[in-house]
C-alpha positions as CSV (number, residue, x, y, z in Angstrom):
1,X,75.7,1.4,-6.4
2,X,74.1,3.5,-9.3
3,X,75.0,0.6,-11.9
4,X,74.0,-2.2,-9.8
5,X,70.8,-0.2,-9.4
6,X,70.3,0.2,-13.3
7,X,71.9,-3.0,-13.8
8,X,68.9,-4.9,-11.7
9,X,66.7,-4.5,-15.2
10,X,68.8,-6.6,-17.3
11,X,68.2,-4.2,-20.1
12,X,71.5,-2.5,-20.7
13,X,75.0,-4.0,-21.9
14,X,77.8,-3.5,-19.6
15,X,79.4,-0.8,-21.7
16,X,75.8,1.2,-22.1
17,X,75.9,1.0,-18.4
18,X,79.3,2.4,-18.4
19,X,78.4,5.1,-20.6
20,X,75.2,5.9,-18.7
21,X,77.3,6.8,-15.2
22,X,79.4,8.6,-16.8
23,X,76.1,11.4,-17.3
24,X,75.3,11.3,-13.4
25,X,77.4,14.2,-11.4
26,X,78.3,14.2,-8.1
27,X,76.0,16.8,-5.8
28,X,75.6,17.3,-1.8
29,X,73.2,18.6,-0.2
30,X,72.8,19.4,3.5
31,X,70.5,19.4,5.9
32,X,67.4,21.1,5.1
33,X,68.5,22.1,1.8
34,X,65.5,21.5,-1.0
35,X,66.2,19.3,-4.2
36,X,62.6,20.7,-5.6
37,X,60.3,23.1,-3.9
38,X,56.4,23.1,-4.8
39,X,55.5,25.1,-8.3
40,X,59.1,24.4,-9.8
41,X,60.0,22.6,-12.9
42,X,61.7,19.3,-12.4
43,X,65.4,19.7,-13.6
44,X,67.4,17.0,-12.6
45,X,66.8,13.4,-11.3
46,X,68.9,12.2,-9.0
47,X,70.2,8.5,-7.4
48,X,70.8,9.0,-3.4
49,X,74.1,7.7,-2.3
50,X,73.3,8.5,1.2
51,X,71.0,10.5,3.3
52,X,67.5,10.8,3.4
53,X,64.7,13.3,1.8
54,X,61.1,13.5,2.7
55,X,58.1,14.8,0.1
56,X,55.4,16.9,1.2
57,X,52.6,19.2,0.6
58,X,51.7,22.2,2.3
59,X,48.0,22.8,2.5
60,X,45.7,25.7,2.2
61,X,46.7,26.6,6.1
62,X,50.5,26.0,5.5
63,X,50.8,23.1,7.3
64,X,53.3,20.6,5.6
65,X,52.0,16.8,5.3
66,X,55.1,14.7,4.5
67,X,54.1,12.0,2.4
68,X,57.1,9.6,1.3
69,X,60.5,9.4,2.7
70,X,63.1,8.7,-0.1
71,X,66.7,6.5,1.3
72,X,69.5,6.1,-0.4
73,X,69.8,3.4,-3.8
74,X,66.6,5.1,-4.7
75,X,66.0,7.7,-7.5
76,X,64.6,11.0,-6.6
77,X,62.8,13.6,-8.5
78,X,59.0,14.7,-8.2
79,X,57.9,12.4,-10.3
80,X,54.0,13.8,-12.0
81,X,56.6,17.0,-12.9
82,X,59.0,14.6,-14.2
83,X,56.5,12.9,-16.6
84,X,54.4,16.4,-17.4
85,X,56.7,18.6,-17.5
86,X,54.6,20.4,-15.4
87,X,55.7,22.4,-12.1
88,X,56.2,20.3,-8.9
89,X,53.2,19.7,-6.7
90,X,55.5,18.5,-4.1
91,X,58.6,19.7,-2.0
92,X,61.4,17.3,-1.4
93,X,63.9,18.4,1.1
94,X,67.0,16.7,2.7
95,X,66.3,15.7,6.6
96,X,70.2,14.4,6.7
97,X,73.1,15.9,4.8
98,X,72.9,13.8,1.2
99,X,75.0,13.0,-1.3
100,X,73.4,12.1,-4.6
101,X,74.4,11.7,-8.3
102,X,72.3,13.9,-10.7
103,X,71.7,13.6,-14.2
104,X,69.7,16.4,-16.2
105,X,66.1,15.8,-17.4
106,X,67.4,16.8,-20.3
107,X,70.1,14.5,-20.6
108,X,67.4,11.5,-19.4
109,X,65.1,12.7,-22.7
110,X,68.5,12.6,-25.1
111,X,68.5,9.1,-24.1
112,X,65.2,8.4,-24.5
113,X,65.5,9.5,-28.2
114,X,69.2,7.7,-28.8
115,X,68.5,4.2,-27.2
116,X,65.2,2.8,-26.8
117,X,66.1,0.5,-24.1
118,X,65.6,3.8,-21.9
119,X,61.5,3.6,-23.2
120,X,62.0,0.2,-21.2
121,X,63.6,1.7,-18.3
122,X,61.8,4.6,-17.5
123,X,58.2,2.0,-18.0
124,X,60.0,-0.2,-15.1
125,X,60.2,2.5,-12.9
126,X,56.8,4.5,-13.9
127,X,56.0,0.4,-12.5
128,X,57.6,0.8,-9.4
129,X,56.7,4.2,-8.1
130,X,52.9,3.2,-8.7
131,X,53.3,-0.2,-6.6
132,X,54.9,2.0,-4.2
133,X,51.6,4.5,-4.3
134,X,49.5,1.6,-4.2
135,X,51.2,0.3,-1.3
136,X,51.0,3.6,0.6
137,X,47.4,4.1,-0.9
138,X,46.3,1.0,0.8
139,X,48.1,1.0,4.1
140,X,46.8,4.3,4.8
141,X,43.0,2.7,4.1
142,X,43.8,-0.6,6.1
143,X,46.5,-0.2,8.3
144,X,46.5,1.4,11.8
145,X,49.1,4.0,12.5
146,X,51.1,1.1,14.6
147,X,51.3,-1.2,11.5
148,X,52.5,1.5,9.4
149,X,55.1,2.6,11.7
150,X,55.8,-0.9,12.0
151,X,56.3,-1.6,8.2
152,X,58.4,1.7,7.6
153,X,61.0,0.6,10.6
154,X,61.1,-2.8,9.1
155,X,61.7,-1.4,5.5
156,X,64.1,1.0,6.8
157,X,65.9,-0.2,10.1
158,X,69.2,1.6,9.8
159,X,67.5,5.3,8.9
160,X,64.1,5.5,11.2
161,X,65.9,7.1,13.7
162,X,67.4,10.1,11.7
163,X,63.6,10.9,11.1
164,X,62.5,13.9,13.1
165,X,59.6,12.6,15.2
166,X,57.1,15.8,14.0
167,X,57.7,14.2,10.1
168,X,57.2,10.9,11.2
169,X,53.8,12.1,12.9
170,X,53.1,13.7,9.8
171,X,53.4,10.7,7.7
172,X,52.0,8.3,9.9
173,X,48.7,10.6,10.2
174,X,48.8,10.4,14.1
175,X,50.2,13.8,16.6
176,X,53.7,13.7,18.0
177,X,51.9,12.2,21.2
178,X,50.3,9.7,19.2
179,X,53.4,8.8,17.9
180,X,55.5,8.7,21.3
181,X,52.7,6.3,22.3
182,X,53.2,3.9,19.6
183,X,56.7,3.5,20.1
184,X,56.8,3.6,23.7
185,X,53.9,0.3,23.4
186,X,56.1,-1.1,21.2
187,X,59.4,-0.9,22.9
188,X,61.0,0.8,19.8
């Protein structure tokens, strides 16, 4: 799974994929466990076999507003930290037991300095996790609640279910009534 994923950019040879895997570790993580809490440096990236994580925020009050859900053949790490080097302004948290393969940050900037392929890589994905901002940017200007519920169960068939209805809610921008609503007018 983690090759065909770093195999989808065409950059690397088949034995610098090989030697690539061989840096990711195995690592499981259970139910509510956290990969990163808020105001910590970003050690290790990871690739999410299985499982699911959600991101959030927890505002001035303390109320947590979950912003992304993360599936598995994704990578996960809090990203701003990951480029800055700064502490986490998010918390990422297992919903579902997880398994993932981790690779150190340190190990990902080694690479960066021995192949510059990796320069390449990590571009691609900077890419990809701004379309997926954009996306979310924009569907929380345009969309109803009901469209973006709509789009995440069509994304993600197989895993909406595991979601606990109050992070849903929270992602969604809508109450846990609101929510019940939507799916109950939409047969879901």
């Amino acid at each position: 799974m983690i090759k065909n994923y770093f195999k989808s950019f065409n950059i690397f040879t088949e034995n610098e994929l090989n030697d690539l895997i061989q840096h990711f570790v195995p690592k499981r993580l259970t139910k509510s466990d956290f990969f990163v809490k808020e105001g910590e440096q970003c050690k290790e990236i990871a690739f999410v076999l299985s499982g699911i994580f959600r991101s959030y925020y927890t505002t001035e009050n303390g109320v947590e507003n979950t912003f992304c859900f993360r599936f598995p053949h994704h990578l996960l790490a809090p990203y701003s930290a990951f480029i800055t080097g700064n502490a986490s302004m998010e918390t990422i948290q297992a919903i579902s037991d997880v398994n993932l393969l981790v690779i150190p940050k340190k190990k990902i900037d080694e690479l960066v300095n021995e192949n510059p392929k990796w320069t390449k890589v990590l571009k691609l994905i900077a890419e990809q996790e701004y379309l997926e901002l954009e996306k979310r940017f924009f569907q929380l200007q345009k969309d109803t609640a009901t469209e973006r519920y709509i789009s995440l169960l069509k994304d993600n068939p197989n895993y909406i279910q595991e979601i606990p209805l109050h992070y849903l809610a929270s992602y969604l921008g809508v109450t846990q009534r609101h929510l019940s609503r939507i799916r109950k007018e939409r047969s879901f």
